[in-house]
VONUDO-974690 format. One record per residue: residue in three letters; chain; x, y, z of N, C-alpha, C in turn. Coordinates in Angstrom, 1 decimal. Layout:
REM VONUDO-974690
   code   unit       nX       nY       nZ      caX      caY      caZ       cX       cY       cZ
    ala      A        X        Y        Z        X        Y        Z        X        Y        Z
...
//
This chain:
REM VONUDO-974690
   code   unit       nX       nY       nZ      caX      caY      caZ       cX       cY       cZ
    unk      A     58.1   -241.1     97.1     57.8   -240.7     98.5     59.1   -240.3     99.2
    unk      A     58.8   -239.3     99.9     60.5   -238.9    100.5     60.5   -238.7    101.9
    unk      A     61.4   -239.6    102.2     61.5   -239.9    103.8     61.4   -238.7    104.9
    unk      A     60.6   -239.0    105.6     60.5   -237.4    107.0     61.3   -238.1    107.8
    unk      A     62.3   -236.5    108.5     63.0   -236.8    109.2     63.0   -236.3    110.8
    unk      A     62.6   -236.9    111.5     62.8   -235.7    112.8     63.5   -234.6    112.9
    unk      A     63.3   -233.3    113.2     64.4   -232.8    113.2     63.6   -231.6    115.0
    unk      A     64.9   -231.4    115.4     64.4   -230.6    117.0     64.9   -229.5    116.3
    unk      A     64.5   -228.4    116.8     64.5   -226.9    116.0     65.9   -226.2    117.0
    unk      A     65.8   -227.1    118.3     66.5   -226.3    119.5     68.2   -227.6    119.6
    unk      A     68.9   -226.9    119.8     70.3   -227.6    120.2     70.0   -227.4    121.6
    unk      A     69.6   -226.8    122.4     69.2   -227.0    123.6     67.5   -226.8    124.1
    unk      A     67.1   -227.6    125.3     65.8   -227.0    125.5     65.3   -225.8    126.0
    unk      A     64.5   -224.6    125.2     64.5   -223.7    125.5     64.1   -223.1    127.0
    unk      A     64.3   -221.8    127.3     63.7   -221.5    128.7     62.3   -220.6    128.5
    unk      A     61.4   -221.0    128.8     60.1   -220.1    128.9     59.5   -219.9    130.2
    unk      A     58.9   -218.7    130.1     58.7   -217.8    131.5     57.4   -217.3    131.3
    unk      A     56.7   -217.4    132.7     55.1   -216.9    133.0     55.1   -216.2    133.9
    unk      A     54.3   -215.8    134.2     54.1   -214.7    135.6     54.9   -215.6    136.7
    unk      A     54.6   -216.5    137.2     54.7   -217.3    138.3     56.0   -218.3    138.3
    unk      A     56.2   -218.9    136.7     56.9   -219.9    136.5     57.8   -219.8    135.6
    unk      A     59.2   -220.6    135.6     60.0   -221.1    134.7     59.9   -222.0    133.6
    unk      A     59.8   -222.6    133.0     60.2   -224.0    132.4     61.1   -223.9    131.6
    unk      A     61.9   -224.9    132.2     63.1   -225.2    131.5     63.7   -226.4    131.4
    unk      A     64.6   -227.2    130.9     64.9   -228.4    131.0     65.9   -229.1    132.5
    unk      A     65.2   -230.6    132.4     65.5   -230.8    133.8     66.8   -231.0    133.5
    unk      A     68.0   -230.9    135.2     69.1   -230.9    135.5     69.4   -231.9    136.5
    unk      A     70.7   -232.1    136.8     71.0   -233.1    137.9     70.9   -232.7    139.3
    unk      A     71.0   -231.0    139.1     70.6   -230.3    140.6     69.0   -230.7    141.2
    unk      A     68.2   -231.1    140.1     66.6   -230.9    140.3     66.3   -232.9    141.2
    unk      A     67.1   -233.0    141.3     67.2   -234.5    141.9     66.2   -234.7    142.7
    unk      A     66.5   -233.9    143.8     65.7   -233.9    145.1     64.5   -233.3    145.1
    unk      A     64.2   -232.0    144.2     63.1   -231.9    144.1     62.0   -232.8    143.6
    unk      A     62.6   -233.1    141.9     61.8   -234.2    141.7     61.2   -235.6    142.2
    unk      A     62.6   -236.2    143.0     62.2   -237.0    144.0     61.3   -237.0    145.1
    unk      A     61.0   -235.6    145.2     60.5   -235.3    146.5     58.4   -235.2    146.3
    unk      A     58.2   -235.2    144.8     56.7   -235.1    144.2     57.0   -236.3    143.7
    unk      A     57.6   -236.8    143.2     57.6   -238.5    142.2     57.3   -239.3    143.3
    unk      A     58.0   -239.2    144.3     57.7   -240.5    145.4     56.6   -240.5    146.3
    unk      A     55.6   -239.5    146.3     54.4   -239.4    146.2     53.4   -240.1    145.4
    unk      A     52.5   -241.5    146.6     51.6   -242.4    145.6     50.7   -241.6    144.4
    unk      A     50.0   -240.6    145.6     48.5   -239.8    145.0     49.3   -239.0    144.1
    unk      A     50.5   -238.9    143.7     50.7   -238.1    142.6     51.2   -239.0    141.1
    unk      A     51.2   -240.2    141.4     51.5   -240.9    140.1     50.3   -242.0    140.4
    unk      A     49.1   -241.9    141.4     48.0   -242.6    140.8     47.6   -242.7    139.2
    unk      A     47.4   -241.6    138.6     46.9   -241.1    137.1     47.9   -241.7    135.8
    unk      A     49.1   -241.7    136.6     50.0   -241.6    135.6     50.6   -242.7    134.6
    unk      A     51.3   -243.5    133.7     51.7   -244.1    133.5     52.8   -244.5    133.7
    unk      A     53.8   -244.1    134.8     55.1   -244.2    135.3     54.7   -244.9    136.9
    unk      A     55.1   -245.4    137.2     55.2   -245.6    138.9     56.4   -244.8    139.7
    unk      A     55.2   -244.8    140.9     56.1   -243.7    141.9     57.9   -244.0    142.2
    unk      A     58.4   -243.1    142.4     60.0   -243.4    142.8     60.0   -244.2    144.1
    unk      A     60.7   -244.5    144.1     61.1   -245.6    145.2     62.5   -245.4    145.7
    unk      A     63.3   -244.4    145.0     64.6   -244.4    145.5     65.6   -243.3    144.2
    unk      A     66.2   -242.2    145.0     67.0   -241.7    144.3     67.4   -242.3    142.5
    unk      A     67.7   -243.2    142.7     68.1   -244.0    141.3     66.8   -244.0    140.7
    unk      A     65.3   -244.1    140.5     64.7   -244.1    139.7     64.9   -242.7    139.4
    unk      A     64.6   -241.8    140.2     64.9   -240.1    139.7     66.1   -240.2    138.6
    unk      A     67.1   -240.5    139.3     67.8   -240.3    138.0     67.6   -240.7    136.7
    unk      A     67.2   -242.3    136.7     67.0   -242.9    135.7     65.7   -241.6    134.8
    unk      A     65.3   -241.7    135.2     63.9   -240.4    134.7     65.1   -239.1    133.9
    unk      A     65.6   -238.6    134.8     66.6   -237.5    134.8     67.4   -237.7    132.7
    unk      A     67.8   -239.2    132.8     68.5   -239.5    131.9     67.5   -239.7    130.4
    unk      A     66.1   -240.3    130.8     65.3   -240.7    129.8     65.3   -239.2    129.1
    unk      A     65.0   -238.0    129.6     64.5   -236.8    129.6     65.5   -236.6    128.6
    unk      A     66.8   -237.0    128.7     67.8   -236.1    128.0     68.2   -236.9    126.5
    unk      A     68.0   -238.3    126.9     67.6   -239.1    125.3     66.4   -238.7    125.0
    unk      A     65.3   -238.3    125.1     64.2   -238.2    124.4     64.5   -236.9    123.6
    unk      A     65.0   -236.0    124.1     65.4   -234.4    123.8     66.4   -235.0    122.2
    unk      A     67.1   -236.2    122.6     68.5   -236.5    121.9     67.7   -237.2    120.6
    unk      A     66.5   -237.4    120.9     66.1   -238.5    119.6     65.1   -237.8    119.1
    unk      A     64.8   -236.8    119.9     63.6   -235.9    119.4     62.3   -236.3    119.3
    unk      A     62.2   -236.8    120.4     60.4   -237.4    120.4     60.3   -236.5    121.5
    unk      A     60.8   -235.9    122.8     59.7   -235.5    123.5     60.7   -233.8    123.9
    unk      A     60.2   -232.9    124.2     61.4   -231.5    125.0     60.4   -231.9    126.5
    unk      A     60.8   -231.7    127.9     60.6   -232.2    128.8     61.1   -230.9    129.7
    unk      A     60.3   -230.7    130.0     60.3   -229.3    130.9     60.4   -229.2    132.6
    unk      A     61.1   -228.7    133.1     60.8   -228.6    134.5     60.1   -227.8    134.8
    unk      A     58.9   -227.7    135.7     58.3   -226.5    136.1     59.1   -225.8    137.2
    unk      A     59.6   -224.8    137.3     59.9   -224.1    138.8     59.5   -222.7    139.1
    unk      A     59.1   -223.3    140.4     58.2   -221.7    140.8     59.2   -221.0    141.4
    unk      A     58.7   -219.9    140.7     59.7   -218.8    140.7     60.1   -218.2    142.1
    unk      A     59.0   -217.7    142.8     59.3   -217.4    144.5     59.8   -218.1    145.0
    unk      A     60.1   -219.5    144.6     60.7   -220.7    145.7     61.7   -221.4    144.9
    unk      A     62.1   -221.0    143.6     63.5   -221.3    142.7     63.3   -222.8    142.9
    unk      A     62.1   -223.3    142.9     62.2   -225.1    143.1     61.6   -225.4    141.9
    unk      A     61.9   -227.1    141.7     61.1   -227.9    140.8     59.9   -228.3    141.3
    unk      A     58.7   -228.1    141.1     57.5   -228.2    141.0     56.7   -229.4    140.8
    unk      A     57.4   -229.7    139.9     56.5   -230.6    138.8     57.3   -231.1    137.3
    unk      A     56.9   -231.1    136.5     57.2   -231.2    134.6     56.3   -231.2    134.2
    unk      A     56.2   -230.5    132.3     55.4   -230.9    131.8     55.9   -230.6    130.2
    unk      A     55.8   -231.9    129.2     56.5   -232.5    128.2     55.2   -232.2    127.3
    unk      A     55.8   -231.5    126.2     55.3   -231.6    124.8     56.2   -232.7    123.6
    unk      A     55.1   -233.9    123.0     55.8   -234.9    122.3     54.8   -235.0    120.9
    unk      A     55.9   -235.4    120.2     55.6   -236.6    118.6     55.0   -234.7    117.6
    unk      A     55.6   -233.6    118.5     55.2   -232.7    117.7     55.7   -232.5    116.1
    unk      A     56.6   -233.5    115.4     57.4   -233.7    114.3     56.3   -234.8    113.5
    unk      A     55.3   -234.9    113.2     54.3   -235.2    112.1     54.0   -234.4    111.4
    unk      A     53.5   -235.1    109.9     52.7   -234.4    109.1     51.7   -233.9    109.1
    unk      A     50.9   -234.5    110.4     49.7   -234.0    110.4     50.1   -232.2    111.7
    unk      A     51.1   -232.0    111.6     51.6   -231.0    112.5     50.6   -231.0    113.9
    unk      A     50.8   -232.2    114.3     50.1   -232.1    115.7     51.1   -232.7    117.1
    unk      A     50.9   -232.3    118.4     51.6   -232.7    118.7     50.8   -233.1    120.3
    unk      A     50.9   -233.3    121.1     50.7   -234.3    122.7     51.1   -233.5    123.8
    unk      A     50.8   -233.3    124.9     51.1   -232.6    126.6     50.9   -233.8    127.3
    unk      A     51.6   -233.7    128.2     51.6   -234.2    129.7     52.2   -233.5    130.6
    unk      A     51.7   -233.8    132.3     52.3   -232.9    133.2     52.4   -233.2    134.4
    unk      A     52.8   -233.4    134.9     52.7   -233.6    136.7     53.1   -232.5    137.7
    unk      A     52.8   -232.6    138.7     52.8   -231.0    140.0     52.4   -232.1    141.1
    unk      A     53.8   -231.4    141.9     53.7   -231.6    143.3     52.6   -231.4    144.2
    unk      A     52.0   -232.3    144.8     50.6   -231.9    145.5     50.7   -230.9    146.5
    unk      A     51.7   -230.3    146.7     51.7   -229.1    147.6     50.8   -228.4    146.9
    unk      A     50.9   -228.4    145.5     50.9   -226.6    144.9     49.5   -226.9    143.8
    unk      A     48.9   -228.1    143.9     46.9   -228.4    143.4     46.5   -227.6    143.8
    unk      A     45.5   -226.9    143.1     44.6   -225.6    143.5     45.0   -224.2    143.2
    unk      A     46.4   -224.4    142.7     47.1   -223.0    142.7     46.8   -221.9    141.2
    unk      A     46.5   -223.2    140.2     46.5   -223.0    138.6     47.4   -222.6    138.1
    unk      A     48.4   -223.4    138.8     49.9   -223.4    138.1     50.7   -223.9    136.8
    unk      A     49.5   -225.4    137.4     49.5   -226.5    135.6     49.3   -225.9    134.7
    unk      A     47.2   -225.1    134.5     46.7   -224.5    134.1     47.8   -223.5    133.5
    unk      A     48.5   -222.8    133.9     49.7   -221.8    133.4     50.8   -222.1    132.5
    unk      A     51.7   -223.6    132.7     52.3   -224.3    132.8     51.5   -224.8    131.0
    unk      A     50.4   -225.3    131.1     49.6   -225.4    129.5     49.9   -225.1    128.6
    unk      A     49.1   -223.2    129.2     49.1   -222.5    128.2     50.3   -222.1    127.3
    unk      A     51.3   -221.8    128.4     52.7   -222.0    128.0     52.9   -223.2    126.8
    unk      A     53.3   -224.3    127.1     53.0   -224.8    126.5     52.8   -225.0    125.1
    unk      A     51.3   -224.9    125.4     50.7   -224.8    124.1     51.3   -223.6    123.2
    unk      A     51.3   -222.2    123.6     51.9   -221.2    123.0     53.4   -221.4    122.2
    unk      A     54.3   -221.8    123.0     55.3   -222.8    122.5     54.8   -223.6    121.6
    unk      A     54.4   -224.6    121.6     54.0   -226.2    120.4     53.6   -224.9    118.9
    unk      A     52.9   -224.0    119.3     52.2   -223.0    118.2     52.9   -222.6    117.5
    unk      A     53.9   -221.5    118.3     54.7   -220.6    117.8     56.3   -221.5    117.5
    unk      A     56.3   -221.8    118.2     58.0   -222.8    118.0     58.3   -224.0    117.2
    unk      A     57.0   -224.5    117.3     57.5   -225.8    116.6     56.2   -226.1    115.7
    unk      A     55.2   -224.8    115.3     54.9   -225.1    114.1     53.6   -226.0    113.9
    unk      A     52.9   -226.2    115.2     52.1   -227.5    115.2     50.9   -226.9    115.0
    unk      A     49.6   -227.4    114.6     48.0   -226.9    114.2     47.6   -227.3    115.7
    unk      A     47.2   -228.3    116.1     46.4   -229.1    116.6     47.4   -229.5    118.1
    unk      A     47.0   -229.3    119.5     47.9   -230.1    120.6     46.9   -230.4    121.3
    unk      A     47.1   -231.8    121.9     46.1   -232.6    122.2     46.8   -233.3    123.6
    unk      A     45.8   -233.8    124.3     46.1   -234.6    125.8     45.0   -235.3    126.2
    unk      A     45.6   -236.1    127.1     44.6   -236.6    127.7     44.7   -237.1    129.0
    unk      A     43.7   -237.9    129.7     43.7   -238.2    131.0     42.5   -239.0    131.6
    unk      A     43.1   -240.2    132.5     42.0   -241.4    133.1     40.9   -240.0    133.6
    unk      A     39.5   -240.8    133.1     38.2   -240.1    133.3     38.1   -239.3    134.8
    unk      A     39.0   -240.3    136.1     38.7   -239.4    137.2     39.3   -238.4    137.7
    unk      A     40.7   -238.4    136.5     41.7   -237.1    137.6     40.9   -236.4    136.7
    unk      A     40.0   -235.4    137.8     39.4   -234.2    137.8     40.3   -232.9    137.6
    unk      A     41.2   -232.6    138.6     42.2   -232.1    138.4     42.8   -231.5    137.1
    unk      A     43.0   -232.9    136.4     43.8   -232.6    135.2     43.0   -232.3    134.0
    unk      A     41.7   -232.9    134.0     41.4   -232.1    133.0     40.7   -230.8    133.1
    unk      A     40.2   -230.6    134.1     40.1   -229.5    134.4     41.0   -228.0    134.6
    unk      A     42.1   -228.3    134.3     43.5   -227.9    134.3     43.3   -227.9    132.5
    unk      A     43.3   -228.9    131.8     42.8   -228.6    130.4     41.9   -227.4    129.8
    unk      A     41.1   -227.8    130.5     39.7   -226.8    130.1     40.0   -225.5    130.5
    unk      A     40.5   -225.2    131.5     41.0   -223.4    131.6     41.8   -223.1    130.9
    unk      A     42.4   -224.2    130.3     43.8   -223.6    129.7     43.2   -223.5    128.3
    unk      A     41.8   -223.5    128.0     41.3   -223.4    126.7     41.3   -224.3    125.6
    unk      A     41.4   -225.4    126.4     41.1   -226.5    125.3     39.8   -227.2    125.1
    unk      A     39.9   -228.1    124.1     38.3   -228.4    124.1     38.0   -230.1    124.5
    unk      A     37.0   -230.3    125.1     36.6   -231.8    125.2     36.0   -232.4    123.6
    unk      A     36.8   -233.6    123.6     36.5   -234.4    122.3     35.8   -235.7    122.8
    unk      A     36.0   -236.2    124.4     35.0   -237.0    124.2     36.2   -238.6    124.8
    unk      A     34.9   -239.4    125.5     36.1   -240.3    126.5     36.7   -241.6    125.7
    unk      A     37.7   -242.2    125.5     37.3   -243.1    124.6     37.5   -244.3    126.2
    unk      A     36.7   -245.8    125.7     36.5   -246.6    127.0     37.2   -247.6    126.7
    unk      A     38.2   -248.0    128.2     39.0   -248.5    128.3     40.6   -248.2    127.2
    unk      A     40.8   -247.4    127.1     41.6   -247.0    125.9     43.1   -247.3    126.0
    unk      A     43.4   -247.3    127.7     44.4   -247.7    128.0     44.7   -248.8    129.4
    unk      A     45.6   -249.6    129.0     45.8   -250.6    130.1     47.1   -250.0    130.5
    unk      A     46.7   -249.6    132.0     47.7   -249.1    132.9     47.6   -249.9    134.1
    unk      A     48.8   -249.6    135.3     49.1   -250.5    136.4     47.3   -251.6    136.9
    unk      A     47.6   -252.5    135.7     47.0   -253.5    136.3     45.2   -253.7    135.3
    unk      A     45.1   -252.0    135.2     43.6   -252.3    134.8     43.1   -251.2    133.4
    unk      A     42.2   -251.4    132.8     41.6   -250.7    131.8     41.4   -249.6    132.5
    unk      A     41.7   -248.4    131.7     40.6   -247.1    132.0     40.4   -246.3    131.1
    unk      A     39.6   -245.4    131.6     38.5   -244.7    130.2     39.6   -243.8    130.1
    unk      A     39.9   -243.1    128.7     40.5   -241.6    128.7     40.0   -240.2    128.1
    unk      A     39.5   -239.2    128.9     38.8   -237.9    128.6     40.2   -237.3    127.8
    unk      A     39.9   -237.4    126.2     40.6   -236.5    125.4     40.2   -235.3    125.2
    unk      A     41.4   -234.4    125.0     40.5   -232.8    124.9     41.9   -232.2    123.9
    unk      A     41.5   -231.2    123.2     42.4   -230.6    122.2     42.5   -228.9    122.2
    unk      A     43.3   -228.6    121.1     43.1   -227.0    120.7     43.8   -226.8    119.5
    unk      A     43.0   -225.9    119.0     43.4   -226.0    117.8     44.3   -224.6    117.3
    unk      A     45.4   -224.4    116.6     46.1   -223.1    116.7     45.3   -221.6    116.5
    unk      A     44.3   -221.7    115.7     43.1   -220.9    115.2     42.1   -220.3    116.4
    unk      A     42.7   -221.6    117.7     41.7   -220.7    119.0     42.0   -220.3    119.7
    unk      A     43.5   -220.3    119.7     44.4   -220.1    120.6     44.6   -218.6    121.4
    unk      A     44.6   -218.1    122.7     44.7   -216.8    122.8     45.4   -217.0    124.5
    unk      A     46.5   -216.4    124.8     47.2   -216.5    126.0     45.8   -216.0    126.8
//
């Protein structure tokens, strides 16, 4: 049997571009913006991280981003909208280095810019990337049953519902259901 080895395809994290958006990897300039949606409750209700509380969690975040890149579990993207050259949001593709060539999304967006179908964009991307770059079949996500939001942000971006699993995950304090949904490289169409 012969040992698999992580390996990141990129010496740096690449920059990808949509009508609307950037993504690219976060920086120490993106401080304030980040800060400025992370310390927002209603934006890390869903999430498994707790909201910032103070400059120094941002960073700390800032730093995880750039070990995870370093150890090759996650590439961690900054969203920035382009008419306003700001950080937005993020949204991380991880564990795409299996045999089974599949790989995971997450994302967060500043509550300014809900409704805009930015995430939705920010996905597809994404996903297009995980396909074409790093080779993966299968990219999959998920999300507590009520942020409507996000998975509905899923579902435009062409993915498919697989179905909730209950109580799947113990987050700040309590069980919740999780609506998983996938796509498979075979369905894929920007």
């Amino acid at each position: 049997m012969t040992k698999q080895t992580k390996k990141n395809p990129f010496n740096q994290i690449p920059i990808l571009e949509s009508e609307r958006l950037i993504l690219r990897g976060f920086n120490e300039n993106d401080i304030i913006d980040i800060f400025e949606y992370a310390s927002i409750d209603k934006v890390t209700e869903f999430l498994p991280w707790n909201t910032h509380k103070s400059l120094d969690d941002t960073k700390a975040f800032l730093k995880m981003t750039k070990e995870n890149f370093e150890k090759h579990d996650n590439i961690d993207f900054a969203i920035v909208l382009k008419t306003e050259n700001k950080v937005v949001g993020g949204i991380s593709i991880r564990k795409w280095n299996n045999p089974n060539k599949c790989a995971d999304i997450g994302y967060v967006l500043s509550p300014v810019y809900w409704g805009r179908g930015l995430i939705t964009e920010a996905i597809k991307h994404i996903i297009k990337f995980g396909f074409e770059e790093l080779n993966t079949n299968r990219i999959e996500a998920h999300c507590d049953e009520n942020n409507i939001g996000s998975y509905r942000a899923m579902e435009k971006a062409g993915m498919k519902y697989e179905g909730t699993l209950r109580e799947k995950t113990f987050m700040k304090g309590k069980f919740i259901n999780a609506k998983f949904y996938s796509i498979l490289k075979s369905e894929f169409t920007l």
